[in-house]
LUMZAGU-94861 format. One line per field, with one value per residue (C-alpha): x, y, z; residue number from 1. Coordinates in Angstrom, 2 decimals, decimal comma. Last residue first. Layout:
east = X; ...
north = Y; ...
up = Z; ...
pos = NUM; ...
This chain:
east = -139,27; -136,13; -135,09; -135,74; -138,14; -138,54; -141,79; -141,66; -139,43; -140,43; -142,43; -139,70; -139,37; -137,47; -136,84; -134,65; -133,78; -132,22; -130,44; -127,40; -124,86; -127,26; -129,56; -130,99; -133,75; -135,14; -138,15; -138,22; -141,35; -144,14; -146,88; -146,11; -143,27; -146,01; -144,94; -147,34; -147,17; -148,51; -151,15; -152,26; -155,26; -153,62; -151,99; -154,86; -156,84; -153,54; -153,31; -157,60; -157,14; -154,86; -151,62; -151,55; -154,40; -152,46; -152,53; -150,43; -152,12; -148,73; -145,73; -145,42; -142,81; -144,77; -142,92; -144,24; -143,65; -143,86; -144,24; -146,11; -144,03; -146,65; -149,81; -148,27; -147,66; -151,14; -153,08; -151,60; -149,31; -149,30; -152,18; -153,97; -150,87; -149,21; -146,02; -145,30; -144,55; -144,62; -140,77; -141,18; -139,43; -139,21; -139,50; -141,37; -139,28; -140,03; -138,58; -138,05; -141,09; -142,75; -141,01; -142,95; -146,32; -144,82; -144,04; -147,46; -148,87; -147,07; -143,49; -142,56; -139,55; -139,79; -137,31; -137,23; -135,30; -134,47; -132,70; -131,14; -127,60; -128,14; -130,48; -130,61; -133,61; -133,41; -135,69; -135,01; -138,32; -139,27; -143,00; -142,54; -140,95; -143,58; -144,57; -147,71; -147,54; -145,66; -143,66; -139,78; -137,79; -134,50; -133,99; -131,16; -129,37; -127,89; -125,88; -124,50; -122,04; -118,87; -119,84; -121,97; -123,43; -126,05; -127,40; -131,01; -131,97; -130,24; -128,46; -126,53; -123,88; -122,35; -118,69; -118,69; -115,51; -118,00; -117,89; -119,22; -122,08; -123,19; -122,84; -125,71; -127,61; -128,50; -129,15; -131,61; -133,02; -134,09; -135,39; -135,05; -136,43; -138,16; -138,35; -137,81; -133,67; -133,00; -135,46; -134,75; -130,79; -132,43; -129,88; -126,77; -124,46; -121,22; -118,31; -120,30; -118,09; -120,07; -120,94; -121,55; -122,95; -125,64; -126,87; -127,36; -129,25; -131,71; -134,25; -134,12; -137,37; -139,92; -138,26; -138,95; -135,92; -136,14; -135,02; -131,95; -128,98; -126,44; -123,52; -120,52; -121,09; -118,82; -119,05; -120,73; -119,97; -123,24; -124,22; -122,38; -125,29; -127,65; -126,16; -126,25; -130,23; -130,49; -128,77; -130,26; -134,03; -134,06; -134,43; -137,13; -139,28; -142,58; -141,88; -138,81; -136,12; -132,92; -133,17; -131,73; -128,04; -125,52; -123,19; -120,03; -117,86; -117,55; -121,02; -123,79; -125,30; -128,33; -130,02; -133,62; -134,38; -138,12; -140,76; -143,76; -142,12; -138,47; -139,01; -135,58; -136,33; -132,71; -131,42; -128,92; -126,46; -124,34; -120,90; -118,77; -115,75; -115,14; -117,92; -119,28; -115,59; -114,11; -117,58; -116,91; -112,83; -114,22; -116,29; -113,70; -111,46
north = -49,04; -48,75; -45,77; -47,62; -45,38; -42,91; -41,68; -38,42; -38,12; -34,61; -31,57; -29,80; -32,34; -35,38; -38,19; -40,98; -42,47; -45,56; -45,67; -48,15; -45,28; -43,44; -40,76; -37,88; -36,09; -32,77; -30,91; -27,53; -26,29; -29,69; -26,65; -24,05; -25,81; -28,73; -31,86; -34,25; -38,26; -38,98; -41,24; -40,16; -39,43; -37,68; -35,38; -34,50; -33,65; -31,11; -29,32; -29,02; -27,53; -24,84; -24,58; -21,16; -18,78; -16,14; -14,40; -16,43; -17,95; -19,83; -19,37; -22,03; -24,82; -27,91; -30,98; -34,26; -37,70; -41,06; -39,19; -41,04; -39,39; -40,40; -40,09; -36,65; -35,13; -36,42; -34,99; -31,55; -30,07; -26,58; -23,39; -24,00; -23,12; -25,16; -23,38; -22,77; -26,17; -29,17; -30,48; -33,69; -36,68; -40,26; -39,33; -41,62; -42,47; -40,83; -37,50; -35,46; -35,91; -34,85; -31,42; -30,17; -31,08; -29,91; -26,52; -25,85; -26,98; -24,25; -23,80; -22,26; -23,56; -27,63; -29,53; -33,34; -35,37; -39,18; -41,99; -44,71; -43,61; -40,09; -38,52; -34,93; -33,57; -29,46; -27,34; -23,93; -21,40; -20,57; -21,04; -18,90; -16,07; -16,11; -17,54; -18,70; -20,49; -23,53; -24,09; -23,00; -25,46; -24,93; -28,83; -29,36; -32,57; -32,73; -36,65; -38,73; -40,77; -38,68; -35,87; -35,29; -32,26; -32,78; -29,68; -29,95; -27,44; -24,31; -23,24; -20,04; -21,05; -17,90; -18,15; -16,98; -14,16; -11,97; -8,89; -11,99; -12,97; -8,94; -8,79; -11,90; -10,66; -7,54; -9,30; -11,11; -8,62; -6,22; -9,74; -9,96; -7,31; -8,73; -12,30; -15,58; -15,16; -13,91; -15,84; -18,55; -19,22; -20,69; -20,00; -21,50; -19,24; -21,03; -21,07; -19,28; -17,92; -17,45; -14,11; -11,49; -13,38; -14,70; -10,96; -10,73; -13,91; -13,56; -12,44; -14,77; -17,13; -15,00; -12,18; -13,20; -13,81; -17,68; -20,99; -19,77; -22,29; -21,32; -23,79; -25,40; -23,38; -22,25; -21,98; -25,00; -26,06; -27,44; -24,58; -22,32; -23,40; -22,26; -19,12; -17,97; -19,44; -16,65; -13,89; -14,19; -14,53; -11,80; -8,76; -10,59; -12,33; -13,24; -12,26; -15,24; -15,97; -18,19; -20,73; -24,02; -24,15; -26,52; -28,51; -30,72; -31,69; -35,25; -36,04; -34,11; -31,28; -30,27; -27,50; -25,54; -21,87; -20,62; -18,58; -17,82; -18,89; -19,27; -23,05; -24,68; -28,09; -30,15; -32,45; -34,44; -36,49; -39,19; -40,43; -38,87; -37,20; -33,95; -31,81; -34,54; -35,66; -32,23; -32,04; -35,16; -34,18; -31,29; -32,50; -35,13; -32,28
up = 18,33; 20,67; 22,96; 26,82; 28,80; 31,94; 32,98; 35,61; 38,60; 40,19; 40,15; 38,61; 35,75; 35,36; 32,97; 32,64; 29,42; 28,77; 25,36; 26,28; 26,21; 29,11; 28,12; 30,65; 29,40; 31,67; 31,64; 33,53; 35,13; 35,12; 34,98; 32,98; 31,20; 30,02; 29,59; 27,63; 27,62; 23,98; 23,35; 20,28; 21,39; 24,31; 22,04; 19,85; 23,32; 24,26; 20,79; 20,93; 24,29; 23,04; 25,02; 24,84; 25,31; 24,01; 26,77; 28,80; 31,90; 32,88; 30,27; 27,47; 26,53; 25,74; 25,61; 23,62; 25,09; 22,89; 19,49; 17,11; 14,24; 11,43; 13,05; 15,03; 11,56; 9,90; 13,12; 13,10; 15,68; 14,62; 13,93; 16,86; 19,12; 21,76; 22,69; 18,76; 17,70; 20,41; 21,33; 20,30; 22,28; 21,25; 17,12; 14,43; 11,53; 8,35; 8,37; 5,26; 3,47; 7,03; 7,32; 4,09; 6,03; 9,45; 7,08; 5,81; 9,57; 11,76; 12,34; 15,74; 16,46; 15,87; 17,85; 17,61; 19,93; 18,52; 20,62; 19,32; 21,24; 20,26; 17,39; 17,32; 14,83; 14,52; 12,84; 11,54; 11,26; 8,16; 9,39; 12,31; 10,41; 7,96; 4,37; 4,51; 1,42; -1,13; 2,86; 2,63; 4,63; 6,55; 8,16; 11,36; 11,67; 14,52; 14,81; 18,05; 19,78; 19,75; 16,50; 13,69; 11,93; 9,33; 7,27; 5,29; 2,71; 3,83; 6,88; 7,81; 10,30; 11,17; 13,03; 16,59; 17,06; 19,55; 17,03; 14,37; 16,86; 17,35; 13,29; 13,39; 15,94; 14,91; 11,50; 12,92; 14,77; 11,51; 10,25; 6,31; 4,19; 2,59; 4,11; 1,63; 1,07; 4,52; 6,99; 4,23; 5,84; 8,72; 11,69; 13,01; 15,58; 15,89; 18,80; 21,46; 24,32; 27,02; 29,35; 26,94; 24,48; 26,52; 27,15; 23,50; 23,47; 25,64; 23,62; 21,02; 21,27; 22,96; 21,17; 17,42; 15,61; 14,48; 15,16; 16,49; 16,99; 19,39; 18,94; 20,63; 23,53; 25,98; 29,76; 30,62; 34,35; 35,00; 37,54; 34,81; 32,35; 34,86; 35,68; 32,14; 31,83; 34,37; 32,62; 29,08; 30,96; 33,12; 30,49; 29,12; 31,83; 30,29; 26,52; 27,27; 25,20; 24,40; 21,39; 21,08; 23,12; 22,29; 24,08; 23,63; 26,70; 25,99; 24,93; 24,96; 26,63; 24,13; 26,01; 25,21; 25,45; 25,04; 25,81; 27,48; 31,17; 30,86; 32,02; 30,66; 28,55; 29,38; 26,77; 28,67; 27,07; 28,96; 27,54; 30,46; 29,36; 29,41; 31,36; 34,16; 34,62; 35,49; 37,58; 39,43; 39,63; 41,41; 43,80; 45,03; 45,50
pos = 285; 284; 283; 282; 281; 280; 279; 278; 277; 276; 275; 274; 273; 272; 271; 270; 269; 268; 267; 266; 265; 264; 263; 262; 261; 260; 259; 258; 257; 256; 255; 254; 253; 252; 251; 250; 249; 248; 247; 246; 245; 244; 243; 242; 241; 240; 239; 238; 237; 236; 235; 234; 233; 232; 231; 230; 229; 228; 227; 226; 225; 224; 223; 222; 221; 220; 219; 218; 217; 216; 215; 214; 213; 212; 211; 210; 209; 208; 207; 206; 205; 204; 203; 202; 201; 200; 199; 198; 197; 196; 195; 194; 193; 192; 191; 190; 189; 188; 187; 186; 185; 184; 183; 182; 181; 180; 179; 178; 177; 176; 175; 174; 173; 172; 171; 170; 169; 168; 167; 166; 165; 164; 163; 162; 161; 160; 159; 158; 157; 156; 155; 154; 153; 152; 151; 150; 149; 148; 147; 146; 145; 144; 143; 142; 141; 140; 139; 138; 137; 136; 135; 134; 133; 132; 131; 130; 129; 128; 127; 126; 125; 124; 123; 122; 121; 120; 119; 118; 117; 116; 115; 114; 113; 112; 111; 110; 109; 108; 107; 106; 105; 104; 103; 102; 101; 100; 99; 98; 97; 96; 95; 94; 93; 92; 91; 90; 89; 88; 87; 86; 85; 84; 83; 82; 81; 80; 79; 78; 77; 76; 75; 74; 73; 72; 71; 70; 69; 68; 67; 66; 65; 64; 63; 62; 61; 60; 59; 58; 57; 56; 55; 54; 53; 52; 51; 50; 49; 48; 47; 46; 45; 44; 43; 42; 41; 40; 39; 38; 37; 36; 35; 34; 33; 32; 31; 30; 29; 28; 27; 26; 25; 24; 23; 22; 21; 20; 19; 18; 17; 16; 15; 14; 13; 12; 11; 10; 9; 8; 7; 6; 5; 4; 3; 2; 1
């Protein structure tokens, strides 16, 4: 009994957030469980394990009690990112699917699984969420804001992908898709207060993570979700030697396996990783 009143309490009402990095080996699914019940889910995919990944991160989110989402946001429809998904559906009920309106209005013709995804949310009663410009959402204790940007070239799925900023209890959580350097360098007129946590762009690739976007967000601890000895040669080294020159604490998925934030009212943050306890800090600046 005393279990379950725990986990009655975990899911309602306690005023911790945890913003938990899954390991789904080259790919990616990250969760926002905030407060009061509320989650969402960023991305669900894996090229490493793709007809595994939808039902395992299922099982995870029961093992926290989660069984409906708030929101599934999609940064963009490449597998590796959204491959999952479908089987999701089946299992949770998924209030909102958000995605980056430009996939549709800048791609010709848009995604092919994008728009399988989109009529699969609708026959699942989820409302769609297209976003444009810059969308805020706020709720208990904290605010999504998620940023659709169209870079002046390389227009591409991973460069239109959506971006979303959650800021809780002074804390700020940055989560990039795959967008490359045209769109950090349209992303930086919209943000101008360094971030605690960056999620690194495109599992460590060349083409993301420039210096002028880390000088100006000075993240304290960047997360890299990538799958061990991809063949992509992901994380580059460059990525990793810009990041300790900056002085950023790196995470990588490959490695550290899941990476998870837990954030108290007062803006303490403890971390932990597979491996173990890893550096915890106070959200100020």
């Amino acid at each position: 009994m005393g279990l379950c009143v725990f986990r009655i309490y975990e899911r309602y009402f306690s005023r911790e957030a945890e913003i938990l990095f899954f390991d789904t080996g080259q790919g990616e699914s990250i969760l926002l469980k905030l407060p009061r019940g509320k989650a969402f889910l960023v991305d669900l995919g894996s090229s490493s394990y793709p007809w595994r990944v939808g039902d395992e991160i299922f099982r995870e989110l029961g093992r926290k009690g989660i069984l409906q989402l708030e929101g599934l946001v999609i940064t963009h429809p490449d597998n590796d990112h959204v491959g999952g998904v479908s089987s999701l559906f089946r299992h949770v009920f998924i209030k909102s699917l958000f995605y980056s309106k430009t996939l549709e209005t800048n791609l010709h013709p848009p995604p092919q699984l994008l728009e399988r995804l989109k009529a699969e949310a609708l026959s699942r009663k989820a409302t769609l969420n297209p976003v444009l410009g810059t969308e805020v959402h706020r709720g208990n204790d904290y605010q999504l804001t998620h940023y659709s940007l169209v870079p002046p070239k390389k227009l591409s799925s991973n460069n239109l992908s959506l971006i979303t900023l959650l800021e809780i209890y002074g804390c700020r959580f940055l989560l990039t898709g795959d967008i490359e350097k045209e769109t950090e360098k349209e992303l930086l007129h919209r943000i101008s207060k360094p971030v605690h946590v960056l999620k690194v762009a495109h599992h460590g690739s060349i083409t993301s993570t420039h210096r002028e976007f880390l000088k100006k967000l000075r993240p304290w601890h960047a997360v890299i979700s990538v799958g061990e000895k991809n063949r992509y040669g992901h994380p580059r080294k460059e990525i990793l030697e810009r990041l300790r020159f900056f002085k950023t604490k790196t995470f990588r998925t490959d490695f550290h396996g899941y990476v998870s934030y837990r954030v108290t009212p007062q803006g303490k943050v403890s971390c932990t990783n597979a491996l173990g306890s890893c550096e915890g800090f106070v959200c100020k600046f």
